[in-house]
C-alpha positions in Angstrom: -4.5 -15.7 -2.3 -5.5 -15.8 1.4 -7.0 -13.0 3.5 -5.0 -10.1 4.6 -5.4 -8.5 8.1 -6.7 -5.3 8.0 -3.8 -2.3 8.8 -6.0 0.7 10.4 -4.4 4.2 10.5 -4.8 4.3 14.4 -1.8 2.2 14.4 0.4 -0.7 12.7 -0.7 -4.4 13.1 0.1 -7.2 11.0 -0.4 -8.2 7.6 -0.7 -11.2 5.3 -1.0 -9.5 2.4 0.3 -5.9 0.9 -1.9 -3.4 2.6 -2.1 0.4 2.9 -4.3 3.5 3.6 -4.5 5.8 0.6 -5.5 9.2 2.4 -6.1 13.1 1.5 -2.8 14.5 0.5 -1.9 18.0 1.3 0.8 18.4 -1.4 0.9 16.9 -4.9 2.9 13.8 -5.5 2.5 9.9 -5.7 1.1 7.7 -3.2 2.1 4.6 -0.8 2.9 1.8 -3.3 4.1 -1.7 -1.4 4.9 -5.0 -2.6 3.1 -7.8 -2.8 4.1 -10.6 -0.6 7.2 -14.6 -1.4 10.1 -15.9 0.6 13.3 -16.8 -1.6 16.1 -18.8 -0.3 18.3 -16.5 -2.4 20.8 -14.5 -1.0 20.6 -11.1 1.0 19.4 -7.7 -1.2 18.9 -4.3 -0.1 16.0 -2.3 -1.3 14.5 1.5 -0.3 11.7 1.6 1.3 9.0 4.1 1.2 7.9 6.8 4.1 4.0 6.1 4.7 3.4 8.3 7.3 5.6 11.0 9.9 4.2 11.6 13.4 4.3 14.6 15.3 7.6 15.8 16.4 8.6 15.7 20.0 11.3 18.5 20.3 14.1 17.5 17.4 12.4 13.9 17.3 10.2 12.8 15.0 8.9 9.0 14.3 8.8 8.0 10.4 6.9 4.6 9.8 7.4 2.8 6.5 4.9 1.4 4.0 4.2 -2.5 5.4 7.6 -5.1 5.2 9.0 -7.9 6.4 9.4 -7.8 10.4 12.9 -7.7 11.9 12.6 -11.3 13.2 10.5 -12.9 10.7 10.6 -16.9 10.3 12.5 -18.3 7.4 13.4 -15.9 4.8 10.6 -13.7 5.8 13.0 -11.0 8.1 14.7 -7.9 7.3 17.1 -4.9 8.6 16.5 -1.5 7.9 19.2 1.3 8.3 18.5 4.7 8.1 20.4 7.9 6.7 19.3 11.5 7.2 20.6 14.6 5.4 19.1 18.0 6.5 19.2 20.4 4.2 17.8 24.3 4.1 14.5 23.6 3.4 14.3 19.8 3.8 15.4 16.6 5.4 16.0 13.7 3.2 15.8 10.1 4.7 16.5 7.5 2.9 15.7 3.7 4.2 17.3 0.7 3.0 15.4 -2.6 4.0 18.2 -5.6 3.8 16.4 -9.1 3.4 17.0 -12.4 2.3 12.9 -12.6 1.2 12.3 -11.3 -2.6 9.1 -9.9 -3.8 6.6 -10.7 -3.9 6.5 -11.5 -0.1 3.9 -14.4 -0.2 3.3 -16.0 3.0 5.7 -13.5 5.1 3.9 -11.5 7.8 4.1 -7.4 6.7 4.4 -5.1 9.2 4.9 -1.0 9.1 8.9 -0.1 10.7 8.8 2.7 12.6 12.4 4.7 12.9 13.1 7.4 15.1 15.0 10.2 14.2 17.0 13.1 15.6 17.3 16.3 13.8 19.6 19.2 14.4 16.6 22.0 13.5 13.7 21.9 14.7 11.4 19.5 12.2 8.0 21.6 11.8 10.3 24.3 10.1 11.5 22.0 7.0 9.8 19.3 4.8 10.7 15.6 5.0 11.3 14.0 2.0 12.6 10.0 1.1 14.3 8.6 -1.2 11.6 7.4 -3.6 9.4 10.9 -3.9 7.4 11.0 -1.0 6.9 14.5 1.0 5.4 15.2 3.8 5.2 19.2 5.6 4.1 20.3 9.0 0.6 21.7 8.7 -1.8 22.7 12.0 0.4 20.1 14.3 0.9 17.4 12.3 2.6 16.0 9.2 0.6 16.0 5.8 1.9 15.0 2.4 1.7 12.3 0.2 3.8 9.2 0.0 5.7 8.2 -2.6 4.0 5.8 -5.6 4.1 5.7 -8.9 0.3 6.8 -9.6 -1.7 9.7 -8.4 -2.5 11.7 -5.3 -6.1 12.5 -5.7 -7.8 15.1 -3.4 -10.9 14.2 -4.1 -13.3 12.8 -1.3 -14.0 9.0 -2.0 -17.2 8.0 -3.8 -18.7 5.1 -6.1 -19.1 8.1 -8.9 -15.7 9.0 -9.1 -12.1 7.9 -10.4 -11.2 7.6 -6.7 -11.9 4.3 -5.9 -9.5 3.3 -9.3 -7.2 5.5 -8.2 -6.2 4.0 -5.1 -6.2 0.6 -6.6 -3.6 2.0 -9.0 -1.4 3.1 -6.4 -2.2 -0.4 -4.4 1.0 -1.6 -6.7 -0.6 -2.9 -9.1 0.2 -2.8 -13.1 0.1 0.4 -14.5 -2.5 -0.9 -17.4 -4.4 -2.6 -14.6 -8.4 -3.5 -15.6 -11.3 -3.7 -13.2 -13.3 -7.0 -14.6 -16.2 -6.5 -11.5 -16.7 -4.3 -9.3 -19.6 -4.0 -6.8 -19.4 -0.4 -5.0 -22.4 0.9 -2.0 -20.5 3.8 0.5 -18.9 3.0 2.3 -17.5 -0.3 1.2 -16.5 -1.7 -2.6 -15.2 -4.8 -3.6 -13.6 -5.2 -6.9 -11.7 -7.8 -8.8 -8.1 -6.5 -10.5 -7.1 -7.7 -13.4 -3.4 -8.0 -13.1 -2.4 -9.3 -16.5 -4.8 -7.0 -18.5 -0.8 -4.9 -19.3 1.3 -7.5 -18.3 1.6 -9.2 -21.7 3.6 -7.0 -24.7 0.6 -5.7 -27.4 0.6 -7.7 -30.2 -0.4 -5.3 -32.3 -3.9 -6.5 -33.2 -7.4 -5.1 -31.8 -8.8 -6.6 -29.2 -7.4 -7.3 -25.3 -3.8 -7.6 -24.0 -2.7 -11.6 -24.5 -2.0 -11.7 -20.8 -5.9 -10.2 -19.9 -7.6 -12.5 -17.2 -4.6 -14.1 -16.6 -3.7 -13.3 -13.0 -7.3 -11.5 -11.0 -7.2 -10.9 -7.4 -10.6 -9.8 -5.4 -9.9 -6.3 -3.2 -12.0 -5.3 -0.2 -12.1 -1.7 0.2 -13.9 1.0 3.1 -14.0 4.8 2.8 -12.5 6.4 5.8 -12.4 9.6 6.5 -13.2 10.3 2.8 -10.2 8.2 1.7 -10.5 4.6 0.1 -8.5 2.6 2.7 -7.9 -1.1 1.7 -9.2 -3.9 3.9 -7.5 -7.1 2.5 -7.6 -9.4 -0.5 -9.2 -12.8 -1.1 -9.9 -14.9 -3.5 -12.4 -17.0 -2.2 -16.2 -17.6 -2.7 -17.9 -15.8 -0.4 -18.0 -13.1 2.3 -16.5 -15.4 5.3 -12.7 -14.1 5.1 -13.4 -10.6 4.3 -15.9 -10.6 7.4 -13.3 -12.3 9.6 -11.2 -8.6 9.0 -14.8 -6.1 8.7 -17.6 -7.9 10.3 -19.8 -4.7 8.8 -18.8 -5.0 5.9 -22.3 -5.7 3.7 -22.9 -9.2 3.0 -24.8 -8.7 -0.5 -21.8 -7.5 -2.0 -20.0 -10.4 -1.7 -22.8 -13.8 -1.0 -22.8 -14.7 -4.6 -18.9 -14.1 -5.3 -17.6 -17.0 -6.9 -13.8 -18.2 -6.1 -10.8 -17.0 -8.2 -9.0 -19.7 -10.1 -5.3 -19.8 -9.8 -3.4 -18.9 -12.8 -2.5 -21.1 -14.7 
């Protein structure tokens, strides 16, 4: 798996790999969850996509940008369409975004970007909560938009630390298996880096003591910084070294990662 580049909250950029900022949430609920990246020369499919973030409003406007996708003019199968559909209700406004694509997941090799989508309300937005299709909710708090996004994990509150189930936390809502396992992990605030098990739930139990069937299976290394006392996720690679992960955080601390060894493909 090759080196991601790094998506920063000040604003989108691209991506090689799945990336995302898990941040404080103001209101309970799940958190970003996106896809990992493979082209397919399959036909077109539709799929929701998830609300990462709502900017301020500007009168009845406000901006909505979407966990990382496929770009709208994306090479090979690696390009996608999204269309938007609004319902405002009493007390919220449901959008719901549909992301057309001939690209399947897992998006390997496409570039990922965040979609940002403008919409037009008939009430003024600050006054109800905006909700999409998949769980995520965000509400209008002290000038700007707070909530959580949607994901199938947890939205914990908790400032980021090395002591506490934060740092696993936001891997589990990276979109990764639910009975994910954390073989290594070296951790020094404000920077971790940790190698996922992927396989440790992958495989049916057997029945038997001992570890899933599929355990150590499928690994990839995560690089990960606290910001703002929120785990944010730098990138992924799987190679020896600290040379890709410093290419995307040249502070990031080189005795975390000197003696890392490569990750061997599966198989």
């Amino acid at each position: 798996m090759t080196v991601g580049t790094r998506l920063r909250r000040a604003g989108p950029r691209a991506v090689l790999m799945p990336l995302l900022a898990i941040s404080g949430c103001g209101e309970s609920g799940g958190n970003v969850a996106t896809s990992d990246p493979t082209p397919s020369s399959g036909g077109p499919s539709t799929r929701h996509l998830a609300i990462a973030s709502v900017d301020p409003p500007t009168g009845n406007t406000v901006v909505v940008r979407t966990v990382p996708t496929v770009t709208e003019e994306g090479a090979g199968d690696c390009h996608g369409t999204v269309r938007s559909d609004v319902v405002e209700g009493p007390e919220r406004v449901l959008v719901t975004l549909e992301l057309t694509t001939p690209a399947e997941v897992p998006y390997e090799e496409c570039i990922l970007e965040p979609r940002s989508i403008t919409i037009t309300l008939n009430e003024m937005p600050e006054e109800l909560r905006i909700s999409d299709s998949l769980g995520g909710h965000f509400a209008y708090v002290d000038g700007q938009y707070e909530g959580c996004p949607a994901g199938p994990m947890i939205c914990n509150t908790d400032p980021a630390s090395c002591d506490n189930a934060t740092l696993h936390d936001a891997i589990a809502n990276a979109d990764v298996p639910a009975h994910f396992d954390m073989p290594f992990k070296h951790c020094e605030p404000p920077f971790a880096v940790v190698d996922v098990d992927y396989g440790s739930g992958a495989c049916a139990p057997t029945g038997e003591p001992g570890p899933n069937p599929c355990a150590g299976q499928r690994i990839h290394r995560m690089y990960w910084q606290i910001v703002s006392e929120a785990w944010e996720l730098i990138g992924y690679d799987d190679n020896a070294g600290c040379a890709g992960i410093l290419a995307l955080e040249p502070d990031f601390p080189t005795r975390l990662c000197a003696d890392l060894p490569a990750i061997a493909e599966p198989g």
